[in-house]
C-alpha positions as CSV (number, residue, x, y, z in Angstrom):
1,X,0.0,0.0,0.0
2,X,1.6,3.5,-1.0
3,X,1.7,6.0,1.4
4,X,0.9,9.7,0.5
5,X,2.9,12.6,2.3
6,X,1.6,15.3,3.9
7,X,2.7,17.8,0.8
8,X,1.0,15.5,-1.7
9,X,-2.0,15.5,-0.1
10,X,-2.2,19.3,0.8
11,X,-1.5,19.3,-3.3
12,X,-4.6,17.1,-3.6
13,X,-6.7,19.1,-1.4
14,X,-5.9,22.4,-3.3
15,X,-6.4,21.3,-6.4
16,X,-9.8,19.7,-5.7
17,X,-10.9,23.0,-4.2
18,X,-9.9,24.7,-7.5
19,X,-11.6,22.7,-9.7
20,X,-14.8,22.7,-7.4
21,X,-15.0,26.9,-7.5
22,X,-14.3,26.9,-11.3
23,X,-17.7,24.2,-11.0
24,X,-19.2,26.9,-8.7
25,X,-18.6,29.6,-11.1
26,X,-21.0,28.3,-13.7
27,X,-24.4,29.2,-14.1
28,X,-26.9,26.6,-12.1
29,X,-29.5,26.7,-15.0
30,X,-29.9,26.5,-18.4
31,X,-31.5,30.1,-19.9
32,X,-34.2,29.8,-22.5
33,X,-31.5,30.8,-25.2
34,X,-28.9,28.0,-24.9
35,X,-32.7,26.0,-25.4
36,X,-33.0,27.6,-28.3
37,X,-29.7,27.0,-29.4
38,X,-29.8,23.1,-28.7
39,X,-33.2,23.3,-30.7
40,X,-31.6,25.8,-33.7
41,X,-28.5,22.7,-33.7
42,X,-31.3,19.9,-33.9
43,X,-33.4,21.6,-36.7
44,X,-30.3,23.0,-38.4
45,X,-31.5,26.4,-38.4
46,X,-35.2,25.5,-39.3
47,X,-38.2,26.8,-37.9
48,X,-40.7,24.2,-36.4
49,X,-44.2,24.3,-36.8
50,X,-46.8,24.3,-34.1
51,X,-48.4,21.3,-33.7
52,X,-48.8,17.4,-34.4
53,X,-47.4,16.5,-31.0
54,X,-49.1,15.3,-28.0
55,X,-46.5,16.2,-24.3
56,X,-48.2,14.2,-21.1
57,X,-46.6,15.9,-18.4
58,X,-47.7,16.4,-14.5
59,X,-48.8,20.1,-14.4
60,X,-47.8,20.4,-11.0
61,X,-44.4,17.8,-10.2
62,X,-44.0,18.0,-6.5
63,X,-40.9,16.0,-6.6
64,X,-38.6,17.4,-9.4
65,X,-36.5,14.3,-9.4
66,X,-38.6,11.9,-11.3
67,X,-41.3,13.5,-13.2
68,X,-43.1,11.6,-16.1
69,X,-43.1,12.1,-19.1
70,X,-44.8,11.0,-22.4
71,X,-44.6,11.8,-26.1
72,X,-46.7,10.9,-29.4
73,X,-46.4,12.2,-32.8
74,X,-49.4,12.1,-35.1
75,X,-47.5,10.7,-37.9
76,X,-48.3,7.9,-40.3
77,X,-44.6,5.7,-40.0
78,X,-44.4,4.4,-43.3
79,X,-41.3,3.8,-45.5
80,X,-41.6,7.6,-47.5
81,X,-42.9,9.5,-44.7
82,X,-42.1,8.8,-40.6
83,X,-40.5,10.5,-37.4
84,X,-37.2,9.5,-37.6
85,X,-35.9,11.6,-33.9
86,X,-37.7,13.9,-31.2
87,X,-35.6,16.3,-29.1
88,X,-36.7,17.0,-25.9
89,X,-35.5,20.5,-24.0
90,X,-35.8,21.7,-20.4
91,X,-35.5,25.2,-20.6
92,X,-34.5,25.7,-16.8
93,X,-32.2,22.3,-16.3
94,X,-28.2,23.1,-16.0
95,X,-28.0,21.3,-19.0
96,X,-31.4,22.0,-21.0
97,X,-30.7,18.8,-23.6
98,X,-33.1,15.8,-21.5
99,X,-32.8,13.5,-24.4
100,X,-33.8,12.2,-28.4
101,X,-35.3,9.7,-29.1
102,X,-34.6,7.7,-32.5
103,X,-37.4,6.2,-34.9
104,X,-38.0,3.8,-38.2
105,X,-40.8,3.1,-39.8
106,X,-40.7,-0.2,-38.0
107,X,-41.6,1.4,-34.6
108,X,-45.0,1.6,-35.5
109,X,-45.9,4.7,-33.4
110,X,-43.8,7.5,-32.8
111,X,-44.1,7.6,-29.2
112,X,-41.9,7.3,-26.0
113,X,-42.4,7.6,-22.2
114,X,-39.5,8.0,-19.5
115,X,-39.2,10.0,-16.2
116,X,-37.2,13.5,-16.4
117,X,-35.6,15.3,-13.9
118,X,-36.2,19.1,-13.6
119,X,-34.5,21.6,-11.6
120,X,-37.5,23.7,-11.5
121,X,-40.5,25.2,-12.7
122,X,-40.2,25.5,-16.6
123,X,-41.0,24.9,-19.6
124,X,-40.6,21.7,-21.6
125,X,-39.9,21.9,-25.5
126,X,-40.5,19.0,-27.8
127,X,-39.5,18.9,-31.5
128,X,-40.0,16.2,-34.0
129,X,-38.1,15.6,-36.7
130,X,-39.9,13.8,-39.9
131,X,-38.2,11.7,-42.8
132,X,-39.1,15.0,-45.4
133,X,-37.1,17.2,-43.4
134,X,-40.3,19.1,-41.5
135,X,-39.8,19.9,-37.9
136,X,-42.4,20.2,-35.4
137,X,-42.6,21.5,-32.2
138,X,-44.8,21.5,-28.7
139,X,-44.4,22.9,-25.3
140,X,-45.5,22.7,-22.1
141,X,-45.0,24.2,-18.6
142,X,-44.2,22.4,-15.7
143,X,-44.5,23.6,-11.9
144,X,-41.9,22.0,-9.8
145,X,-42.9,22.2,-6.3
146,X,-40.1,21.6,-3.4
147,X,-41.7,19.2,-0.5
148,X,-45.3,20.1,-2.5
149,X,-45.3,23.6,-0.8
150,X,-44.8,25.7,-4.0
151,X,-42.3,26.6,-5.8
């Protein structure tokens, strides 16, 4: 078993508490235009149209830790025209990306369901992205409560 001296582990102290103040320096949430700018990379600079997508989320979460979620495109998944990926954005997470979920024509139904962490009250964005290149988009706001006394 190797032994560490007193100097080396002063060194290892220090530099731990650097790198956890550069951590501290960052910003604790995501803003509504690095969003944007994860949705602007998905869509390649396309604008998404309102619509064709149905977002089941809890209107009130009072535990922020595990919140459901649930997503359906209307879309008819055949060989020429399908949801091939669906982005999903938290606008108020640290990192606002949550996930994307991948399609074929195969998967029958363009839907998914998994539980999402948020770090607040915010809103949730969800774009498709179709075979032909067409983007569409949905949101909805989400009310995290802390210990279900508001928030």
């Amino acid at each position: 078993m190797r032994h560490l001296s007193r100097r080396a582990a002063l060194a290892l102290g220090a530099g731990s508490a650097a790198i956890t103040l550069v951590g501290w320096s960052k910003s604790a949430s995501a803003t509504p235009q690095a969003a944007a700018a994860d949705i602007a990379k998905f869509t390649a600079g396309a604008t998404p149209e309102q619509g064709k997508i149905s977002i089941e989320l809890p209107e009130i979460a009072e535990n922020g830790n595990t919140v459901p979620l649930s997503i359906s495109v209307d879309a008819p998944m055949t060989s020429n025209d399908y949801v091939s990926d669906v982005l999903v954005v938290a606008e108020g997470n640290p990192n606002p990306g949550v996930g994307t979920f991948h399609f074929t024509p195969l998967s029958g139904k363009a839907e998914a369901s998994t539980r999402i962490r948020l770090a607040s009250t915010q809103n949730i964005v969800v774009v498709a992205k179709t075979s032909s290149g067409k983007f569409y988009t949905a949101q909805k706001l989400v009310k995290v409560t802390i210990g279900g006394c508001g928030g």
